[in-house]
C-alpha distance (Angstrom), angle and dihedral (degrees) to the residues before:
residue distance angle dihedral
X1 . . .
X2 3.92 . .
X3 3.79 115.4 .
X4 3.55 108.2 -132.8
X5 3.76 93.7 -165.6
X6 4.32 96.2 56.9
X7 3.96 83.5 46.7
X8 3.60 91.7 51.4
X9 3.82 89.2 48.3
X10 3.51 92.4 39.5
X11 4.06 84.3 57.3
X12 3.75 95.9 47.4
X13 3.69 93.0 47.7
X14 3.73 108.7 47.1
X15 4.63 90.4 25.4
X16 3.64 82.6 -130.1
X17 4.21 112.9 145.0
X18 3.62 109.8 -126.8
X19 3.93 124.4 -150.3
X20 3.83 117.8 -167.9
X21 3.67 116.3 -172.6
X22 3.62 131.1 -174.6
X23 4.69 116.1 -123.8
X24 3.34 87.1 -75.6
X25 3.70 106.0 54.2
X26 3.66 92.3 -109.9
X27 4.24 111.0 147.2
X28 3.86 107.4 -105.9
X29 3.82 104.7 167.7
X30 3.93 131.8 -7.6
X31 3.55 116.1 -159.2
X32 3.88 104.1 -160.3
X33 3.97 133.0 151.2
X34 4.08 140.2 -169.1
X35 4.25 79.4 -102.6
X36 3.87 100.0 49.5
X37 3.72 111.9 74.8
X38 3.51 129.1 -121.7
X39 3.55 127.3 -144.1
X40 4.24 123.9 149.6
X41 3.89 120.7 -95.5
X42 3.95 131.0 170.0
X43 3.72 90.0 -117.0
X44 4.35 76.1 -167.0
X45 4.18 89.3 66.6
X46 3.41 96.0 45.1
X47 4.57 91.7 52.7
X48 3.34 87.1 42.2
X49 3.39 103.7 70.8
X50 4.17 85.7 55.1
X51 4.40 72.6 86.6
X52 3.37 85.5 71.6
X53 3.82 105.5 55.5
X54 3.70 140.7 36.9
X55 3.72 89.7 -140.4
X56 3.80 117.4 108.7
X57 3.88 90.5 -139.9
X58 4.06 133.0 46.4
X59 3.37 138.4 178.0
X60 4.03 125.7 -124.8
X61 3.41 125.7 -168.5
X62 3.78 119.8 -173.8
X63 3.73 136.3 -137.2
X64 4.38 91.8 -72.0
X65 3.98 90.8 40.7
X66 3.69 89.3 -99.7
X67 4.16 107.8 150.4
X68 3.60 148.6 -123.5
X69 3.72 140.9 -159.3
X70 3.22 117.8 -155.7
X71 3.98 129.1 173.9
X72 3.60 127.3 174.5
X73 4.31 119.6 -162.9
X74 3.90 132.8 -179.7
X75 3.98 94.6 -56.2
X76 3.89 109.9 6.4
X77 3.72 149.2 43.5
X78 4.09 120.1 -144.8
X79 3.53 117.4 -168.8
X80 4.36 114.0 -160.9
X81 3.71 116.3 -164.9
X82 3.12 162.9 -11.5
X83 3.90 96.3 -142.0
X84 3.66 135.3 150.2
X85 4.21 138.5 -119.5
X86 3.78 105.9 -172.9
X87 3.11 147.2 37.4
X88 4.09 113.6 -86.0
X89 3.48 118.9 -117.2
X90 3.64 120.4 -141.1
X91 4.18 103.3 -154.9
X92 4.23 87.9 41.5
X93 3.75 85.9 47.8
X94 3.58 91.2 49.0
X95 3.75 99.8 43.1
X96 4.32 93.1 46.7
X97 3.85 81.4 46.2
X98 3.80 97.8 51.2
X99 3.31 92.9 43.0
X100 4.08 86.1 60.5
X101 3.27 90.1 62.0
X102 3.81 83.9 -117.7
X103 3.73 115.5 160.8
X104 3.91 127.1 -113.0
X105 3.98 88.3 -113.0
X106 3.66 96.0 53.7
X107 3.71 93.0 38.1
X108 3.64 86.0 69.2
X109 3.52 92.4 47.5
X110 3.60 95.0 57.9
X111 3.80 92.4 45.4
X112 3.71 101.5 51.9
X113 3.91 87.2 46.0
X114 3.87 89.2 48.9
X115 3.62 96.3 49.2
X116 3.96 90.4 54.7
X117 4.16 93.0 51.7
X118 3.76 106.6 110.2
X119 3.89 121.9 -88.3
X120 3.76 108.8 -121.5
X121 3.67 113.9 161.5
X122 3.96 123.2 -137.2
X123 3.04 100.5 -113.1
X124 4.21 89.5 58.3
X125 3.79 81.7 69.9
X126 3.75 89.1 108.3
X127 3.28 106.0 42.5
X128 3.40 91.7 48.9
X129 3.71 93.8 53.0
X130 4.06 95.5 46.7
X131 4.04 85.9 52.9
X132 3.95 95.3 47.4
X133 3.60 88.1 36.4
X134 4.12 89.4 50.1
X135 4.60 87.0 46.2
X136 4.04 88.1 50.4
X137 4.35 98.4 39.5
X138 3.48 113.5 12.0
X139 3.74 87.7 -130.4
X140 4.27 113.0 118.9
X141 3.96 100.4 -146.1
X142 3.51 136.3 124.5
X143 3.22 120.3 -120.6
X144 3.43 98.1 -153.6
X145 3.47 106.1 63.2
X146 3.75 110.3 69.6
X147 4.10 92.2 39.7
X148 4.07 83.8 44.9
X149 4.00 91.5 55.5
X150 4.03 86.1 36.7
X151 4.53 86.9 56.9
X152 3.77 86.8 33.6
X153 4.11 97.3 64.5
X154 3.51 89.1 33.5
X155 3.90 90.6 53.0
X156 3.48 84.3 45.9
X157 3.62 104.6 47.4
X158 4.35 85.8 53.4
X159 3.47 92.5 48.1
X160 3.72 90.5 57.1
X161 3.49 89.6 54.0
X162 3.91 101.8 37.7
X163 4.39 79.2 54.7
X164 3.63 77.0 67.0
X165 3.70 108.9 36.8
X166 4.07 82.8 47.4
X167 41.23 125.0 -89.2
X168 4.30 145.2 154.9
X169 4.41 109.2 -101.9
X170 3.88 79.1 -12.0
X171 3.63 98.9 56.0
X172 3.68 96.4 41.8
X173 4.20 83.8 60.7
X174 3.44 91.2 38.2
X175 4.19 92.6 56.2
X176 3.41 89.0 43.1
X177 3.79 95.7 50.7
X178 4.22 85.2 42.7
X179 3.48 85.5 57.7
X180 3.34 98.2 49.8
X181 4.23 88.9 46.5
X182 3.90 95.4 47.4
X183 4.15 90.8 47.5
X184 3.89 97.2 46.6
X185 3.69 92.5 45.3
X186 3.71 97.8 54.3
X187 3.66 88.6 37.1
X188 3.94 74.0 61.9
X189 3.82 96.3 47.5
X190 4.11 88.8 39.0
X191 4.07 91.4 61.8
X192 4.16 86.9 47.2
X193 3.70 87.5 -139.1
X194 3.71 108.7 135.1
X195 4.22 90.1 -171.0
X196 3.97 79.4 64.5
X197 3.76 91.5 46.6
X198 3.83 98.7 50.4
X199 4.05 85.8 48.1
X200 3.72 98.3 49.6
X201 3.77 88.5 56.5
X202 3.30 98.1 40.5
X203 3.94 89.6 56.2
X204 3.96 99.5 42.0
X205 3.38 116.0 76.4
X206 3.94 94.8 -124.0
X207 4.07 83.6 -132.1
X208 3.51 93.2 140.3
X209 4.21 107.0 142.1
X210 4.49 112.2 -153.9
X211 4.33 89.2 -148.7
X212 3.83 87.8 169.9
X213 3.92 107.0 119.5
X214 3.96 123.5 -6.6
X215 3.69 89.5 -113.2
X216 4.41 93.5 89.2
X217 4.09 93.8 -160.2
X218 3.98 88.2 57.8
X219 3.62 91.9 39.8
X220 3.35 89.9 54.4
X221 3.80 91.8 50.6
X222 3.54 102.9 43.9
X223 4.41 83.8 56.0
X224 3.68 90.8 51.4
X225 3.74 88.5 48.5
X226 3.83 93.9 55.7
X227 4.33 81.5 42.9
X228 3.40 93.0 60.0
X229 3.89 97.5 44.4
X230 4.14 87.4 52.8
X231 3.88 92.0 40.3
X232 4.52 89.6 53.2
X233 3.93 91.7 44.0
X234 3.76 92.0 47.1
X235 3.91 91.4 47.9
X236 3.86 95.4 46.2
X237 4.08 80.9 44.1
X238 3.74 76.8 59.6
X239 3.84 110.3 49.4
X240 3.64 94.6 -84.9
X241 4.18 110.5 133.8
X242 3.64 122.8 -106.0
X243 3.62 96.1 -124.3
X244 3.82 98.4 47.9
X245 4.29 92.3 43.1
X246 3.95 92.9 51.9
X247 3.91 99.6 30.7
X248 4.21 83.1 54.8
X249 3.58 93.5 47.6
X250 3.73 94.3 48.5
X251 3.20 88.3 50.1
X252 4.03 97.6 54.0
X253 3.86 85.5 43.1
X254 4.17 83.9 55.7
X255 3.75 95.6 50.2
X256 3.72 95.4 37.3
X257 3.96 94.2 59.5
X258 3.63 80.6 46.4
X259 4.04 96.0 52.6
X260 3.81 111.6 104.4
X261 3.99 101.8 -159.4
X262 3.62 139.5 38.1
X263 3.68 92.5 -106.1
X264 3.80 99.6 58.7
X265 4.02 85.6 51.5
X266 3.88 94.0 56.0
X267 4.12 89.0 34.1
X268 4.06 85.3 55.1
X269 3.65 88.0 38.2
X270 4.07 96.7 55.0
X271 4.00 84.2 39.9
X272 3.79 94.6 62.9
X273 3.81 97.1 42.9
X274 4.03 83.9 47.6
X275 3.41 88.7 46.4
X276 3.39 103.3 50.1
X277 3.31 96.6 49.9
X278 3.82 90.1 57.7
X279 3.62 89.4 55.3
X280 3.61 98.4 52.0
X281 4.04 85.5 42.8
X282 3.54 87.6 62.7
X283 3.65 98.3 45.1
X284 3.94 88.4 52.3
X285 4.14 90.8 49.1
X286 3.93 88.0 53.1
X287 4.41 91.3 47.1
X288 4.07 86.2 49.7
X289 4.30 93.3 47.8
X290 3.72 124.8 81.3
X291 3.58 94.4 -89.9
X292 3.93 127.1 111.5
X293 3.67 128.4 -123.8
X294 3.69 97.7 -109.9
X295 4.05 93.7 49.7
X296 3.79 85.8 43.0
X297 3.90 83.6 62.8
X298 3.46 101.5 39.2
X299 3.33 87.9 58.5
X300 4.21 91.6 52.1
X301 3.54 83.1 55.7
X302 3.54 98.9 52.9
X303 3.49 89.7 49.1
X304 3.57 93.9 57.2
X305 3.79 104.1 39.2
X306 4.17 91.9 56.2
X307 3.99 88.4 121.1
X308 3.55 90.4 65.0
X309 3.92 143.6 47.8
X310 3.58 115.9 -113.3
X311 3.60 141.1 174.2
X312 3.74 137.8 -137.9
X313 3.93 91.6 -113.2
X314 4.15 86.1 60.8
X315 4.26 90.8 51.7
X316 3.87 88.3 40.4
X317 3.33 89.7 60.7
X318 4.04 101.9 45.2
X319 3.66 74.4 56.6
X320 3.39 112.7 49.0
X321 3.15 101.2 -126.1
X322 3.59 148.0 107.0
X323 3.60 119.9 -85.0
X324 4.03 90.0 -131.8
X325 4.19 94.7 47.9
X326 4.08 88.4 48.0
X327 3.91 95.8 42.9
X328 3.96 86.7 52.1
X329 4.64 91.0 42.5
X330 3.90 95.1 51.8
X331 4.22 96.9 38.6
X332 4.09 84.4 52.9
X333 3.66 94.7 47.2
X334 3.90 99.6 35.0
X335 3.66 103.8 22.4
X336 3.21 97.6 -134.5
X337 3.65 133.7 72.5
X338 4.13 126.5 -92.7
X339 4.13 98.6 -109.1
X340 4.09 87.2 38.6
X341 3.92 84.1 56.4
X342 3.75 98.2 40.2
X343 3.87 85.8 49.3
X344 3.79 83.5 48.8
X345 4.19 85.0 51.0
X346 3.77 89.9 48.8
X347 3.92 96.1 49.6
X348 3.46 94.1 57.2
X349 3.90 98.5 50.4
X350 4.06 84.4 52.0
X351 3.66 88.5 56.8
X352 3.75 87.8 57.9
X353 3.49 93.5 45.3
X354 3.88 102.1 50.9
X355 3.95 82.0 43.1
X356 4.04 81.5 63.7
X357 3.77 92.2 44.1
X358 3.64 96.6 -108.9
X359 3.69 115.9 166.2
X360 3.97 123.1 -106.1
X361 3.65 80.5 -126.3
X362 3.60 94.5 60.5
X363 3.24 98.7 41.0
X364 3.38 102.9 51.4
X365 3.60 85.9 52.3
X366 4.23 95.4 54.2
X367 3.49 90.3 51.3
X368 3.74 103.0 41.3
X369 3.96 98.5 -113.6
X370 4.37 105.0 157.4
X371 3.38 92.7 -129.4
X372 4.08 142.2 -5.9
X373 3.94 82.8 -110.7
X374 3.90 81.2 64.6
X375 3.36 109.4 36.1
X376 4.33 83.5 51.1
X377 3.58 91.3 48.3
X378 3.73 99.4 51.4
X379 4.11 87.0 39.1
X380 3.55 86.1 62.1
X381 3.57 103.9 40.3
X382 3.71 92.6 54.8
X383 3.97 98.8 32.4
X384 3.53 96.9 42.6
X385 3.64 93.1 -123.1
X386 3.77 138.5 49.9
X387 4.19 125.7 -86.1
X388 4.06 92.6 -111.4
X389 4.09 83.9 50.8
X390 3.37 102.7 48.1
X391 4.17 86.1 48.3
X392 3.49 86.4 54.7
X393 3.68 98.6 56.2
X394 3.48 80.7 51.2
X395 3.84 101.0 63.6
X396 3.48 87.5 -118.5
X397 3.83 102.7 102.5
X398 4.57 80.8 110.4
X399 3.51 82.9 62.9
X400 4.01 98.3 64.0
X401 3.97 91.2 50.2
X402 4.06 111.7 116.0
X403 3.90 117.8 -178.5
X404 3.90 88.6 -15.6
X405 4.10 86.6 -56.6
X406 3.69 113.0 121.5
X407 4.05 107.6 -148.3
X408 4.17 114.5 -111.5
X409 3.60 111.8 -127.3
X410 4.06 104.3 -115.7
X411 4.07 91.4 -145.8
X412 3.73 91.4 57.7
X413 3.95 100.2 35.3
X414 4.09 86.5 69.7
């Protein structure tokens, strides 16, 4: 049941309008003042996109950037805002405006009323949501944290395979206080310890404020950019391999340019930290286990050479050593030979491609099998069973269907 009284606080407190509607969009309760600012939005566009997600919160931003929360529980739907997260600039205004067709007098309508919306910061996003979250359930969680982990070793597990597949007295606090934020968090990601992570961001106030453009989306972008950049020099400060720190960063540059909302920026944004962190976590594990340095890098190298067919002479020489003195090293440490293990390496990234529905074609292709024939053979004689098998027992047999013609495994058609 929604507690009228914590929303109306919750109203007074952050001057935010709140909208509560029942399951069918109908207007319950409005909680508006003389200091919350009123401007018209299809409360019906802004639940409708709750068909689109199987979270029980979204965020909405409107035609100037300015955001939403919106949360929907058993019986109702409250929507919080609008509110802004940048600065406003006055020539993108007036271009996005003209280009409305909006006239001169209603231009500065809209400006004056979008100058006096709240100033929330992105990176408030979560607290915000725990304390609406908190008015609405009674439950203190955030509800970013378990999808976040969920996109992070998703992100991750693509990324391994796309490796593969190839403000004045204000601002001077406010940089200082930035500063501080960026330092302590990769101070976080540096140690690899994501119990360390979780409590630096649950003690900072997240109140960090992108002022690099008027146009808040780029903003936003252009200060995860310079994120990411800090986050893959700290992590190859920290063991993490060249390759793997600037092919990830690239990467979260790529789909950040590509992100359409505010949220996706700081959801990318929270991803990398989390997943750097992971990745210097697991570079840390390996320094603190039996094995030596130089089979510890052999086995980065493997790891990222699995588009290609290599030999022992190649790694011996990365490694300055002789091919006899490395063989003998990495079979005493790992019991089995290099090749066996890079086979090993191999296996496992087909397994994640015939769990995507990748072709035996392709794969044997990406990972530099001769043939299918081969690549199905050698699946089966270290699996146990063959690729089109193992996708089976993985309910994905659908997923190996082309033009209504299911692809013959090559092992089994000789």
């Amino acid at each position: 049941m929604i507690n009228s009284l914590l929303l109306k606080s919750l109203h007074s407190t952050l001057k935010l309008s709140i909208t509560v509607c029942d399951r069918s969009f109908t207007v319950l309760t409005e909680y508006k003042s003389d200091k919350t600012v009123s401007l018209y939005y299809d409360h019906h566009l802004i639940l409708n996109e709750f068909s689109k997600t199987k979270e029980n919160f979204l965020f909405h931003y409107g035609f100037m950037g300015e955001l939403f929360l919106a949360l929907r529980t058993d019986n109702h739907y409250v929507i919080i805002g609008p509110w802004r997260s940048n600065a406003i600039d006055p020539l993108l205004f007036k271009r996005k405006m003209n280009e409305a067709h909006i006239e001169n007098d209603e231009q500065n309508y809209f400006f004056e009323k979008l100058v006096q919306l709240p100033f929330f910061p992105l990176s408030q996003i979560r607290e915000l949501l725990i304390l609406v979250n908190y008015c609405l359930t009674g439950k203190i969680e955030d509800l970013l944290s378990a999808p976040l982990h969920h996109y992070t070793k998703g992100w991750s597990n693509a990324f391994d395979l796309n490796k593969i597949k190839q403000l004045s007295v204000e601002n001077s606090n406010t940089y200082t206080y930035q500063y501080q934020y960026e330092t302590r968090i990769l101070q976080a990601v540096k140690s690899g310890k994501e119990e360390l992570l979780r409590e630096t961001v649950s003690q900072l106030s997240n109140a960090v404020s992108a002022t690099l453009s008027g146009d808040e989306l780029r903003s936003e972008k252009n200060y995860s950019i310079m994120i990411y950049d800090r986050l893959a020099q700290g992590a190859v400060h920290s063991g993490l391999d060249i390759e793997t720190a600037y092919q990830s960063r690239d990467r979260f540059v790529t789909e950040t340019e590509q992100a359409q909302s505010l949220h996706a920026v700081l959801k990318l944004r929270d991803t990398a930290i989390l997943f750097y962190t992971q990745q210097v976590s697991g570079i840390k594990q390996k320094l603190v286990s039996q094995y030596s340095q130089t089979v510890i890098g052999v086995i980065q190298y493997l790891e990222n050479n699995l588009n290609r067919a290599i030999k022992t002479a190649e790694i011996a020489r990365q490694f300055h050593m002789s091919k006899s003195k490395l063989r003998k090293l990495f079979k005493q440490e790992k019991h089995m030979t290099i090749l066996q293990y890079f086979l090993h390496l191999k296996i496992e990234v087909a397994k994640q491609l015939l769990e995507e529905g990748k072709t035996l074609a392709h794969i044997a292709e990406l990972l530099q099998f001769s043939t299918s024939a081969n690549f199905s053979r050698t699946f089966k004689r270290v699996v146990g069973i063959s690729p089109l098998k193992y996708a089976q027992q993985n309910n994905l047999a659908s997923q190996q269907t082309s033009k209504g013609q299911t692809q013959k495994d090559p092992e089994e058609s000789h």
